[in-house]
N, C-alpha and C positions, 0 to 999 in steps of 0.2 A: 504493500500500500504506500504512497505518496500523495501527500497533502501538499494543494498547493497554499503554501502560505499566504505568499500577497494576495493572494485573490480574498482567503478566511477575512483578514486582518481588513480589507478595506470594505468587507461586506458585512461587517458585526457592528452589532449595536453596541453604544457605549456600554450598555448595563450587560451584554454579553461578554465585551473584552474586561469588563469589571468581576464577573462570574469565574474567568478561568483564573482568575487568583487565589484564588481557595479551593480546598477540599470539594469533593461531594459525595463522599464516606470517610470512613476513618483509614480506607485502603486505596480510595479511587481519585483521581483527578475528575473534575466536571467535565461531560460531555456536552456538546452544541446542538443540538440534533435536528434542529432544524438549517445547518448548515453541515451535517453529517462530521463532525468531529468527536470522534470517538474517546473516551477517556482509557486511560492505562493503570494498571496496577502495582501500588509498592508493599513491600511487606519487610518487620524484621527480619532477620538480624545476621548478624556479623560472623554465627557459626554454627547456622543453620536454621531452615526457616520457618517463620511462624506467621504460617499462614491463615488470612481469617475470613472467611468470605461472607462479606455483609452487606444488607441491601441500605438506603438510605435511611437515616434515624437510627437503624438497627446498635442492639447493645450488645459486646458477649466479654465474657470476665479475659483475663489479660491470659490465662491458662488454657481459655478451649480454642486451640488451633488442631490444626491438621498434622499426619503423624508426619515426623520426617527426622532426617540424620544429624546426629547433634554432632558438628564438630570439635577440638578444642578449642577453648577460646584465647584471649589474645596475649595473656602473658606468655604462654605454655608455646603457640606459633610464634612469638617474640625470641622467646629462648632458644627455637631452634636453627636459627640465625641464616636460616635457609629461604633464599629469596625463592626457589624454583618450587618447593614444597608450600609456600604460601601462596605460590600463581595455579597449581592444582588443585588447589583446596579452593578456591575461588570458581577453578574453571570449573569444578564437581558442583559448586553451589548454583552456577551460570547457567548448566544445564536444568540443574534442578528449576531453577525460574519457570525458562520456558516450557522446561514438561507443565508445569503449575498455572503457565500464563498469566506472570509476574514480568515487569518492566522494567522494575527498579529495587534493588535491594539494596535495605537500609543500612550502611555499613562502607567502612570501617570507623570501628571508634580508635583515633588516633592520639588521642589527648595524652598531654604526660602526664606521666608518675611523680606529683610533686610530692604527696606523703602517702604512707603504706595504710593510713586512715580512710582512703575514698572509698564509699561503697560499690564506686563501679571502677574501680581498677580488675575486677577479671576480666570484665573489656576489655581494656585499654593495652597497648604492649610495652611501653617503656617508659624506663624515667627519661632516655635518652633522644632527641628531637630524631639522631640521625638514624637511628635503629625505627625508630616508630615511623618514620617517613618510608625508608626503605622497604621493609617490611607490609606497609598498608600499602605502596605503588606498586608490587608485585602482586597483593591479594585483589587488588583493584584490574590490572591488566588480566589476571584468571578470571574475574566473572566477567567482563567486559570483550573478552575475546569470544564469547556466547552470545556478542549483540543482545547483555543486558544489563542496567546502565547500573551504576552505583551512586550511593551517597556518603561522602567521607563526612566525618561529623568529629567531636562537634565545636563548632568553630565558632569564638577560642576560649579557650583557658576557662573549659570544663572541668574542672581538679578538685571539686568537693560534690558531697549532697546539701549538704547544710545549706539550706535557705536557698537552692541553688537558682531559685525562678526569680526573686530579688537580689540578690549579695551583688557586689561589685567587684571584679578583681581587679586592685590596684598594681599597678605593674608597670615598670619604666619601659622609656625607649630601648633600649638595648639588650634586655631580657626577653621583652617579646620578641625582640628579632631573630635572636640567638637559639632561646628556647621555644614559647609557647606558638611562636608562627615556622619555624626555621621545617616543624614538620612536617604542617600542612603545604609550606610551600615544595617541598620535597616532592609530595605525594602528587601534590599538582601539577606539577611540569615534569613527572616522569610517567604519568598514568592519566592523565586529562581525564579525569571522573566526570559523568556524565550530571551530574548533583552534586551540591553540598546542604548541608545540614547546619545551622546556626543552632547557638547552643543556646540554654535558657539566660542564662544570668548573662550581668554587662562588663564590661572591659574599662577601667578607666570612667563609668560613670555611665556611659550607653550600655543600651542592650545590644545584643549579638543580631538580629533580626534587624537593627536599625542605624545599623553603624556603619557607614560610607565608605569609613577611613577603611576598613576591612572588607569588604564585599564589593569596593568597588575599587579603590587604590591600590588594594593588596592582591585580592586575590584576581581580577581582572588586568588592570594595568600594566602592573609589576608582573605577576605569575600566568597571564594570559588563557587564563579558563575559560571555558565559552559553551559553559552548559547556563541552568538555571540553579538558583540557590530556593532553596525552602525551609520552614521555619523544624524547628523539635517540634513535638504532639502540644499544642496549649502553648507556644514559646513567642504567642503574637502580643506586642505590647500596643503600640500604634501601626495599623496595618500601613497605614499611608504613607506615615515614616519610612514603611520599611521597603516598600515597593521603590520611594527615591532613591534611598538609600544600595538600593540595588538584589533586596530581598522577592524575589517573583512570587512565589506560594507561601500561600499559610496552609499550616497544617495542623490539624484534621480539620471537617467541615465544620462551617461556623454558621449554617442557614444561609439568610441572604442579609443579614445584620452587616457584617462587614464589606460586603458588594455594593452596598448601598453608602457608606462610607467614602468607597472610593469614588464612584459614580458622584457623590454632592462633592470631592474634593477636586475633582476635574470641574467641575461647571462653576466652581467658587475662585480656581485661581493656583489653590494650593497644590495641586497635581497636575501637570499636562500630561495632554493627552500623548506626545509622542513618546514621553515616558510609559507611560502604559502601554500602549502599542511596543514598547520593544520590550518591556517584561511578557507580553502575549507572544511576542516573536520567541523568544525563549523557550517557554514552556514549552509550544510547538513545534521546536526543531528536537525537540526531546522526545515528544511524544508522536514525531514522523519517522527518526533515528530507530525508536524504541518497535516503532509495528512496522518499519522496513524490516528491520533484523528477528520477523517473527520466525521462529523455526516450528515446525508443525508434529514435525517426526521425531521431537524430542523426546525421551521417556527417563523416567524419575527411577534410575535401575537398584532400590534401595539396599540389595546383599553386595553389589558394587562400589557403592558409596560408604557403606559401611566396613568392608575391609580396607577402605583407602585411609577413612578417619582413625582406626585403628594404626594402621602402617605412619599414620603422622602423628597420631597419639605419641608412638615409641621414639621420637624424634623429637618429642618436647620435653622429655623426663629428664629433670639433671639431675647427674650423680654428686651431690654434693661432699659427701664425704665416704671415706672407702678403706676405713683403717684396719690393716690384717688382711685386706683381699679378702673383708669376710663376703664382698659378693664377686663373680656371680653364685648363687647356693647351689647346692650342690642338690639334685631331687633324691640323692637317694638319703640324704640324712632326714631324722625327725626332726619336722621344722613346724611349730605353732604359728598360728596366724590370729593375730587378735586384734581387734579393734572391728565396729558395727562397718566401718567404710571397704572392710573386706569382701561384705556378703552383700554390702550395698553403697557404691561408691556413690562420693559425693563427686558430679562431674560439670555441673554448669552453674550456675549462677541466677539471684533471682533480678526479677522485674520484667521489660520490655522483649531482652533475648532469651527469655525462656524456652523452649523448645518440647515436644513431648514426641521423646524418643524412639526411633523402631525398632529396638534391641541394646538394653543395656544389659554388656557384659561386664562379671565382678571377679576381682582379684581370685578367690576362694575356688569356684568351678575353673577356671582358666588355669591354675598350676595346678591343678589336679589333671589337669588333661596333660599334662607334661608328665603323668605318671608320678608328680610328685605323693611324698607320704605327708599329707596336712592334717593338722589338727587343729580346729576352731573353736576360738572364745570370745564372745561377742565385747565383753570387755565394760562398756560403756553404751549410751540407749543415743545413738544417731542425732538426737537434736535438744536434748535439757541438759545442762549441763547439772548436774547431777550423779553423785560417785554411790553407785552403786555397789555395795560393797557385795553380796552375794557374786555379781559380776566379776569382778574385779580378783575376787579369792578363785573364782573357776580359772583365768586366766594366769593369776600366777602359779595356780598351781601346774597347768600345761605347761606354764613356759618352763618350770623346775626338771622336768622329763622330758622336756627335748635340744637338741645339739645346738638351736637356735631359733629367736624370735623375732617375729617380723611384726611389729606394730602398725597399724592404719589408724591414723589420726589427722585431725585438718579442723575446719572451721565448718560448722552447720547452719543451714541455709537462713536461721534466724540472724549470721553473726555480718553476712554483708550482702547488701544486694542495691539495689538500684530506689533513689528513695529515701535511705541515711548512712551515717558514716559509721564505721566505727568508733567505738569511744578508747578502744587499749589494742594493743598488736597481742596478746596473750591465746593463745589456745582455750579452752574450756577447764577449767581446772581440774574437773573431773581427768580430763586426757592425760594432762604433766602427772598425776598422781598414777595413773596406771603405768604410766611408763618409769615411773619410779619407782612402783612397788614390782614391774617385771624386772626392772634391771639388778635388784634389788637379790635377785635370788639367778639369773642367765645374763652371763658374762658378754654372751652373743646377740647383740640386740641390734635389728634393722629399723628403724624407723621411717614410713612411706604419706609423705603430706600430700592433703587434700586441699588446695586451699588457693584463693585468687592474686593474694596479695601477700607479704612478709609478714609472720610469723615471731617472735619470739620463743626460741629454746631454751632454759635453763638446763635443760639436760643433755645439751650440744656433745657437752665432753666428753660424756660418759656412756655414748656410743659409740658404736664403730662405724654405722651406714647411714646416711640418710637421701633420700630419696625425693627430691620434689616432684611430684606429679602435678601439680597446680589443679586446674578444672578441666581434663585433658577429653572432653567428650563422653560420648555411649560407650565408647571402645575402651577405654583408660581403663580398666581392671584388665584386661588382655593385654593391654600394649605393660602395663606393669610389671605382669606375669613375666613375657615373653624380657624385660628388662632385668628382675630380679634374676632369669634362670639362665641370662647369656646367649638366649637367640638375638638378641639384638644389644649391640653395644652401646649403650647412652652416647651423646654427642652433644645436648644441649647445653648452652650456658644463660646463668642470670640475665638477663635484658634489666634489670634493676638489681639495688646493692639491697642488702640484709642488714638494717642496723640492729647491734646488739639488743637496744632496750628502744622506746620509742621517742627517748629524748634526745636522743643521738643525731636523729634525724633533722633535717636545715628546718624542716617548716614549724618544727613540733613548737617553737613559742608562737608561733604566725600563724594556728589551724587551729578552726574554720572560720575567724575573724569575729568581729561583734555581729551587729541584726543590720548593719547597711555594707561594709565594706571587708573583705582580708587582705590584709596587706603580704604581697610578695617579696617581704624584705631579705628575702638570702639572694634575694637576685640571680645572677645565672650561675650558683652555685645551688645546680638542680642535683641532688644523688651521688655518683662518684666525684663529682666535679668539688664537689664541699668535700669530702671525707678527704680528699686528696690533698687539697689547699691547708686543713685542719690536721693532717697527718695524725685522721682517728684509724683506730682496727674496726671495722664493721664487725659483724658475725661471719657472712659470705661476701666478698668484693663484686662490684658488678664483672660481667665476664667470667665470672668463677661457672666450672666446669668438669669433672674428672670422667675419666675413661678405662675401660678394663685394658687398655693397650697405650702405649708410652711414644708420642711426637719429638722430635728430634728439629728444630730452626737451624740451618745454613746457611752459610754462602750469602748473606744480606747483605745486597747489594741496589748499587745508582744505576738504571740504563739512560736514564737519558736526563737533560737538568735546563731549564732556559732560568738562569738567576731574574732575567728583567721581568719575564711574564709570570713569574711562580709558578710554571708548569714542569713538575717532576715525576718521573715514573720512576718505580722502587719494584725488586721484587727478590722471592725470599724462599731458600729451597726446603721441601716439610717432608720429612720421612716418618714412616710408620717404623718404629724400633723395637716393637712388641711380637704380641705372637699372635695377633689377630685384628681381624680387618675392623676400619673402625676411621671417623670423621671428625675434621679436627676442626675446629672453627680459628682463621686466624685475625686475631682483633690488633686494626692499624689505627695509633694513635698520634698526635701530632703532638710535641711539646716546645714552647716557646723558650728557648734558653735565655735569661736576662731580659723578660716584658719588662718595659718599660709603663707601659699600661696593664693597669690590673686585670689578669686572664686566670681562668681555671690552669693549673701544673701540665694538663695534659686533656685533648678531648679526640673521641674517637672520632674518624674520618674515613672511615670505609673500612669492610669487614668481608671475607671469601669463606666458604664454606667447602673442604675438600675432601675425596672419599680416598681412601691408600690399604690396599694389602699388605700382610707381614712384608719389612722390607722395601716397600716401592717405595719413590721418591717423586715429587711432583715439585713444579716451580709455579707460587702464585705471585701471579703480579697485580702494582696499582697504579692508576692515574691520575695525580693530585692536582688540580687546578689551585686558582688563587682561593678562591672560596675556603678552601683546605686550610690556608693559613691563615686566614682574614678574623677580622673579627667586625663589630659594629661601633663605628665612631660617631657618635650623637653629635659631634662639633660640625661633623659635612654629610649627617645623614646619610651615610654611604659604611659600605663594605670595604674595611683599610687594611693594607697588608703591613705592617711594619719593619722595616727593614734588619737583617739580623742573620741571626744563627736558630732552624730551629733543630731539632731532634725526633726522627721518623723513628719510630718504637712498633714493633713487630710482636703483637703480645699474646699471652693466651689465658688473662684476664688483665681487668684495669690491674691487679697489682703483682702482675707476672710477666714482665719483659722479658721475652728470650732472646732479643737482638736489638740493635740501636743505628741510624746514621744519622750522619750530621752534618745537611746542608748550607749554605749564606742563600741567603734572598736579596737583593738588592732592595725591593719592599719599594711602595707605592711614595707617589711624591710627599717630601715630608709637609706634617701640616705647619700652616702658615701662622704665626704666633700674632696675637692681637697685645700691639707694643702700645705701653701707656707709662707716665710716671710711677704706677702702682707695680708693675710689672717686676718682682724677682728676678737678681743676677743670675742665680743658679738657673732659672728655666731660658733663660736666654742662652746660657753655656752648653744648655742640650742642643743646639743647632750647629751643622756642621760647618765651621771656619768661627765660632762667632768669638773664638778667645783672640782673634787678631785685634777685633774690634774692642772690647772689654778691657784687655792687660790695661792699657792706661788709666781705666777706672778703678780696676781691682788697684792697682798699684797707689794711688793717689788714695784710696779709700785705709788700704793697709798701713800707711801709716801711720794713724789713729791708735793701731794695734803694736805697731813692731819699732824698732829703735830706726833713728832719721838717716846712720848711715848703716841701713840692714842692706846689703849685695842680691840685689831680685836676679840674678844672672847667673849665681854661684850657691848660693844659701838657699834651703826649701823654706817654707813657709811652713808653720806647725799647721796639723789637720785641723784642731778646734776652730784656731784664728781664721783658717783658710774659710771652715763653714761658715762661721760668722759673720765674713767678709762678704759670700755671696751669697748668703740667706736674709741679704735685705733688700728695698725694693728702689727702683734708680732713684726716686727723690728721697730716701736718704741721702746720696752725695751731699747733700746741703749740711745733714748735721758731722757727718763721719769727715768729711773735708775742710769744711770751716775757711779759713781765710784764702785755704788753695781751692775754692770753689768758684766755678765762673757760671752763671748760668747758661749761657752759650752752649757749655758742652755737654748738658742734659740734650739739649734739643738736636746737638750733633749727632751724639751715643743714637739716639732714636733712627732720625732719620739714614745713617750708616744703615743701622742695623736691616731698617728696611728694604734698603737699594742690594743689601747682601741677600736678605732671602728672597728679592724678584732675582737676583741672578743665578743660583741656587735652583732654582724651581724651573728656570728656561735647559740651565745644564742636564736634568732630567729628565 
């Protein structure tokens, strides 16, 4: 089918091009039908769909959707640092659409991980912009290569529940750029999403739905998107607003309350008409896009899609810790399995992405199929926290009689979901107590978390295994099994840091803010970037990772370098040195030696994901543009590379370097100093030549400080004196000089200075 546009557009009634602004279910865009314009269908969510089929008015609880495959969600495909395995899982859901005849799926939620508090970080995949951008532009290109469209959401700086439809996140210039946009713009200009999704709350005092500066500077302008934008469910504050603004759809339907709205703000002044007419243009190329690429012959092949989510379930699971090689286990020893999340795993999360499953499979039946010898103890009751001690005595008494115990513990669907935050990162107490009274009595204890977001262990130490499984889908008690038993070798790493306790964390005095505003005061020391700066020990560092098989970095090397452009390619040889096959993720980091501007120690910059049998050797390579070393300079609103030495770091987490080089950049023109009497010696001294121009003032100034016949030629000058000397600003000269003070040569010092940094800046 093709619509012709112009033709709709100049034959619709104002009150019609006002109608396709809104909803006309809580699933459907409004059809024209008297111009035959059909509406299109979206539906959650991000890992799997929840489909609702509703007629107009129609109400149905947020639970009764249609059956379908629960994928992991998005820390768990975060952690698996695997670009191609996130565009499979998209393309599986892609098809799933059109077997469903769905247009648009709602998704990816891309938002960062600013505290392990949010109740929808099992959405979410990272604390880190570059990992959550990469990650969502791949999962966006897999549904999208299905000819059906996505919604990246939600845009910006969605990072709480608390109050999340009012609160305001206050947030400077150079953190949004760095962090809370740096991902969406990622995901934008590597996957052209067919939607975006605005979040509820506002930015600096707007709302997300009505905010210019984003929807139209940012993510048009600047990142060149050229789909349409739609609001969150209810996220409409001033629909008119948001249409100027650059917002097309409100969503879900609003009757004709708000159509009427826009219809009296065009005839009043306040809205023109050709604004509307290119929000309608909009919608329409989405929904011409969206029924050209109908595919008819699609089928929803559910044991298909269920063994794949399984297959990428076992590729989100990191092995956290692995002391003794007590895993992989062995099936033929006696091995207890305790905890309720064995016989019934906790695998999604609550709210919007709900999903209602076509087969979930659980840890317990799955390693039994392995011929394992299990024995189960339910341990604890799936969702009260509550220590059941009857429970709890059946369990350690199994774990006392077998060679080792495997604990399932994690967070129950009361402790996060969509809607509020959490109040503490702690497990359920009842959980820490069982796993205290098994360890208590079995030396051998594996510990297997269920859980969307960071954790707190106090019992970290005093295991040997621990195992994140996050919210890893239907399939995650199989992809477990098949990880605890060594059919599959872990390979995933943290996408986010594990602080030890939850004050550790940047946000913990700045989260969830009062009842109008939270302020972003750690600035772009989001997650590792703080822990780094602060030279704290987390629990787990971001990047953290282990493997039943051992990588080996070589040979890190420069292939090619242009110092003017900041264009370097690096790459770096990776052997598997173990005794079985097994994927290594290798995390490249960039580190400024000697910023001169305050920067986080080190930020990742690109990451490869590589597969190696016992012994093989592969060579991954990268290509750094400027961006790589840039940061955001609020003084010229621009992207600045500083000139310098930095350090390319080959890592196999943020606090595991196993290789290092060390480039010069020539680094972008230096900025231009705003010279005034107020203006500090020392900042003047940071410009290249500028002590030719100075010596005569430091000199004249110094003698205040040092004796009349001190040898400036031969003799150093003390440090102290030296600082004090140029830690004042040029109109001191008048008191530090006194009678050898002329004022003529304030005005000279100035304008020198000037004519050096126009010549300065033409040499470049």
């Amino acid at each position: 089918m093709k619509l012709d546009i112009d033709r709709f557009i100049s034959s619709m009634t104002l009150t019609e091009k006002a109608s396709l602004c809104s909803g006309f279910t809580n699933w459907h865009t409004k059809p024209i039908e008297r111009l035959g314009i059909p509406s299109i269908m979206v539906a959650d969510g991000p890992h799997g769909l929840r489909k609702q089929e509703l007629k107009e008015n129609e109400f149905q609880m947020i639970h009764d959707s249609a059956v379908s495959v629960g994928f992991p969600t998005g820390p768990g495909l975060a952690a698996s640092f695997d670009r191609d395995l996130a565009f499979r899982m998209g393309e599986a859901l892609g098809n799933e659409c059109q077997a469903e005849n769905i247009q648009i799926l709602l998704g990816p939620g891309a938002n960062i991980k600013r505290s392990p508090l949010c109740g929808r970080n099992f959405e979410y995949y990272s604390e880190d912009p570059l990992v959550a951008g990469e990650i969502a532009a791949a999962w966006i290109n897999g549904v999208q290569s299905k000819n059906v469209g996505t919604s990246l959401k939600h845009f910006a700086a969605n990072n709480q529940e608390t109050r999340r439809m009012a609160i305001s996140a206050e947030i400077d210039e150079r953190t949004l750029r760095e962090i809370y946009w740096a991902n969406f713009e990622r995901a934008v200009k590597k996957s052209k999403p067919w939607t975006v999704m605005t979040a509820y709350n506002k930015t600096n005092g707007v709302y997300g739905s009505e905010n210019a500066e984003t929807l139209t500077a940012r993510l048009r302008e600047d990142w060149g998107f050229d789909g349409f934008v739609m609001t969150d469910w209810g996220a409409v504050n001033d629909h008119v607003a948001g249409i100027a603004a650059g917002c097309e759809l409100e969503m879900p339907a609003s009757g004709k309350f708000t159509d009427q709205l826009v219809v009296d703000a065009v005839r009043n002044g306040r809205l023109s008409e050709e604004t509307l007419d290119c929000a309608v243009r909009r919608i329409l190329t989405i929904v011409d896009r969206a029924l050209s690429g109908r595919d008819e012959s699609a089928v929803f092949n559910y044991e298909k899609d269920h063994a794949l989510a399984r297959e990428i379930a076992a590729d989100t699971i990191v092995l956290l810790k692995n002391d003794g090689a007590i895993l992989p286990l062995n099936p033929k020893a006696e091995i207890a399995f305790i905890g309720a999340y064995a016989a019934a795993p906790r695998f999604q999360g609550g709210g919007s992405s709900h999903t209602n499953a076509f087969r979930i499979e659980n840890a317990l039946d799955s390693a039994r199929a392995y011929g394992a010898n299990i024995g189960y103890a339910q341990g604890f009751s799936g969702e009260a926290d509550e220590t059941d001690l009857k429970m709890q005595a059946q369990a350690v008494e199994l774990a006392k009689k077998s060679d080792v115990a495997v604990i399932f513990a994690g967070l129950p669907d009361s402790f996060e979901s969509e809607g509020y935050d959490r109040t503490h990162m702690r497990l359920p107490d009842c959980q820490n107590a069982l796993i205290r009274a098994v360890r208590a009595v079995q030396p051998n204890v594996v510990v297997v978390l269920h859980n969307g977001s960071p954790v707190e262990m106090p019992w970290a130490a005093d295991v040997d295994g621990i195992l994140e499984a996050y919210l890893g889908g239907e399939a995650i008690g199989a992809a477990v099994s098949d990880v605890l038993f060594g059919s599959v070798n872990p390979s995933a790493k943290l996408a986010e840091t594990f602080p030890t306790h939850l004050e550790q964390n940047p946000s913990a005095l700045n989260f969830p803010g009062d009842s109008k505003t939270v302020e972003y005061r750690e600035g772009i020391f989001v997650g590792y970037r703080y822990y780094d700066a602060k030279k704290l020990e987390p629990l787990f560092p971001f990047g953290h990772g282990l493997s039943y098989t051992e990588f080996q970095y070589r040979n890190a090397r420069i292939e090619e370098i242009d110092p003017v452009a900041a264009d370097v390619r690096v790459a770096v040889d990776i052997t598997n040195a173990g005794p079985r096959f097994g994927k290594e993720v290798v995390e490249l980091y960039i580190a400024p030696l000697k910023a001169k501007k305050k920067r986080p120690v080190q930020e990742l910059r690109d990451f490869a994901k590589v597969a190696l049998e016992p012994g093989e050797t592969k060579t991954v390579r990268f290509s750094l543009g400027r961006r790589a070393f840039a940061y955001w300079e609020t003084e010229i609103h621009d992207w600045y590379v500083a000139g310098g030495e930095y350090e390319i770091r080959f890592s196999a987490s943020s606090r595991d370097c196993r290789a290092a080089l060390t480039v010069r950049l020539n680094g972008d023109p230096i900025l231009p100093i705003e010279i005034t009497p107020d203006t500090l010696v020392c900042d003047l001294l940071e410009y290249p030549g500028a002590d030719e121009i100075l010596t005569p003032l430091i000199r004249g100034i110094a003698l205040t400080f040092l004796p009349e016949n001190f040898d400036f030629d031969s003799e150093k000058i003390d440090p102290t004196i030296l600082n004090m000397m140029t830690g004042v600003p040029l109109h001191s000269m008048r008191s530090w000089m006194q009678d050898r003070f002329d004022p003529q040569m304030l005005e000279n010092v100035i304008d020198q200075f000037k004519r050096h940094m126009e010549k300065v800046a033409k040499r470049r």
